[in-house]
C-alpha positions in Angstrom: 0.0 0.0 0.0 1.1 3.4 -1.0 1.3 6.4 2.1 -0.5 8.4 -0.3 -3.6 5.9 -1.1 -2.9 5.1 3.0 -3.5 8.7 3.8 -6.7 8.6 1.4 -8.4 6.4 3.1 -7.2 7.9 6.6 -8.1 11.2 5.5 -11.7 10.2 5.1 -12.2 8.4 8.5 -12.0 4.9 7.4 -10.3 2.3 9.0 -7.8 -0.6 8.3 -8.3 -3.7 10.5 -8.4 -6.6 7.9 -7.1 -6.6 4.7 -10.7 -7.0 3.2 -11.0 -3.2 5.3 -8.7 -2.1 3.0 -9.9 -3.3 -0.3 -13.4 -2.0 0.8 -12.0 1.6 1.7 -9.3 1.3 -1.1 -12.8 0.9 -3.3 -14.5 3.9 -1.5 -11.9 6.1 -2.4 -11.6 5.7 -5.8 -15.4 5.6 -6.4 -15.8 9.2 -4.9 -12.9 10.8 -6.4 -12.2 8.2 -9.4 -13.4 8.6 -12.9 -16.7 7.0 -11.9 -17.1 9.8 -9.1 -16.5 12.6 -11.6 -18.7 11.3 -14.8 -21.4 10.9 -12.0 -21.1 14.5 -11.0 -20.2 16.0 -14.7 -23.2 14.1 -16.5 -25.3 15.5 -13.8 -24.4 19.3 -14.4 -23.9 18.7 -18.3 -27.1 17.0 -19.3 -29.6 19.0 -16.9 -32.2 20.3 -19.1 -34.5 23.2 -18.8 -37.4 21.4 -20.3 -37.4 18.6 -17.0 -38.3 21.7 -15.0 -41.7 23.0 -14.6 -40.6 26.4 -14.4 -37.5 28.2 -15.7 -36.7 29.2 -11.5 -36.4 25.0 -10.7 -34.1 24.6 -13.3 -31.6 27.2 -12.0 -31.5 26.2 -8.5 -31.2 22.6 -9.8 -28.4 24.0 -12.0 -26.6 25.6 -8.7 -26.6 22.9 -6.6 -25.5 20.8 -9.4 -22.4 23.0 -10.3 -21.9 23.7 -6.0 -22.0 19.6 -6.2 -19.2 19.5 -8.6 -17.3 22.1 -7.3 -16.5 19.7 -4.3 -15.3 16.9 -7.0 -14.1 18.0 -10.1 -13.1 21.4 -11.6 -15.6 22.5 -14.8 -15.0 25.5 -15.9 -17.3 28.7 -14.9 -17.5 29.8 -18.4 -19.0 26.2 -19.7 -22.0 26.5 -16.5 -22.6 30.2 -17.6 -23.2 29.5 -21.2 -24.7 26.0 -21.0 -27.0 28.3 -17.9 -27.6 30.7 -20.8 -28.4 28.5 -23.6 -31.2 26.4 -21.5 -32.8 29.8 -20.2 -32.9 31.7 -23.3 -36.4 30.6 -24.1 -37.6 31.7 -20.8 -36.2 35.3 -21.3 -35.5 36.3 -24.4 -34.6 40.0 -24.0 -32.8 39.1 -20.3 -30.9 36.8 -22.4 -29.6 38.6 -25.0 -28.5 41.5 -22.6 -26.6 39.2 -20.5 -24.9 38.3 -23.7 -23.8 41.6 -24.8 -23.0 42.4 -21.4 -20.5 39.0 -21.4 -19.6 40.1 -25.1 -18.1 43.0 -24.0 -16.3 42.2 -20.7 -15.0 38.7 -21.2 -12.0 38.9 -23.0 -10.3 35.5 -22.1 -13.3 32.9 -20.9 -10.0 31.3 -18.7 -10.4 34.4 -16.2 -14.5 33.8 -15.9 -14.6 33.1 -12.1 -16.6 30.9 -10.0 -17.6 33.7 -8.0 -18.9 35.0 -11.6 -20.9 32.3 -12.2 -22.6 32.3 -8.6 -23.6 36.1 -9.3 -25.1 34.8 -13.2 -27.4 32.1 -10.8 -28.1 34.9 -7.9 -28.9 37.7 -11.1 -31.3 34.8 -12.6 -33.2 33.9 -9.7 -34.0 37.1 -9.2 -35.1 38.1 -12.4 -37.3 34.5 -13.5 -39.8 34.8 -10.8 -41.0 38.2 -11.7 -40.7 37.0 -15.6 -42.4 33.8 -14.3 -45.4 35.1 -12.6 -46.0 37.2 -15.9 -45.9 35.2 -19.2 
């Protein structure tokens, strides 16, 4: 056993009695921060669609927690959340929408320096603005 993959499983609380422990923790470890871990958590983010929401408001706050889920696990990039949040919402708020874009047009410059923190504020801007939309069709 490696001190790193020894650490892992220490790291997370688990104990090592038996060597059947270890295979069972070794297992643990892998499946929540292994490849199966992160297609889990990026499949759930990437394939959310609006239309599985009843209303436009449900599908960003399944959005956030999705992308806060992620954050914890595996690093996507703001700018990909922002426009796939932008692309599934456009429907919903056409004129918002476009805005946002022209805003993003002309401050973005390199979609590398798009922060988390940005993308947090495009969720926080959103859920503010659909329930009024919402309530109004």
């Amino acid at each position: 056993m490696t001190e790193d993959l020894y650490n892992l499983i220490n790291d997370r609380g688990y104990t090592c009695d038996f060597a059947d422990d270890f295979i069972w923790n070794a297992k643990q470890v892998f499946q929540s921060g292994g490849f199966s871990a992160a297609k889990r958590v990026t499949e759930d983010l990437l394939f959310r669609n609006r239309s599985d929401y009843a209303t436009a408001s449900q599908y960003v706050e399944a959005m956030r927690a999705a992308y806060s889920k992620s954050n914890h696990r595996i690093k996507i990039t703001p700018f990909a959340v922002a426009i796939m949040l932008l692309r599934n919402i456009h429907s919903d708020s056409p004129n918002w929408f476009e805005n946002k874009c022209a805003q993003y047009q002309k401050e973005v410059t390199d979609a590398n320096k798009f922060t988390a923190d940005r993308v947090i504020t495009l969720f926080n801007e959103l859920i503010d603005h659909l329930p009024i939309h919402e309530a109004n069709p």
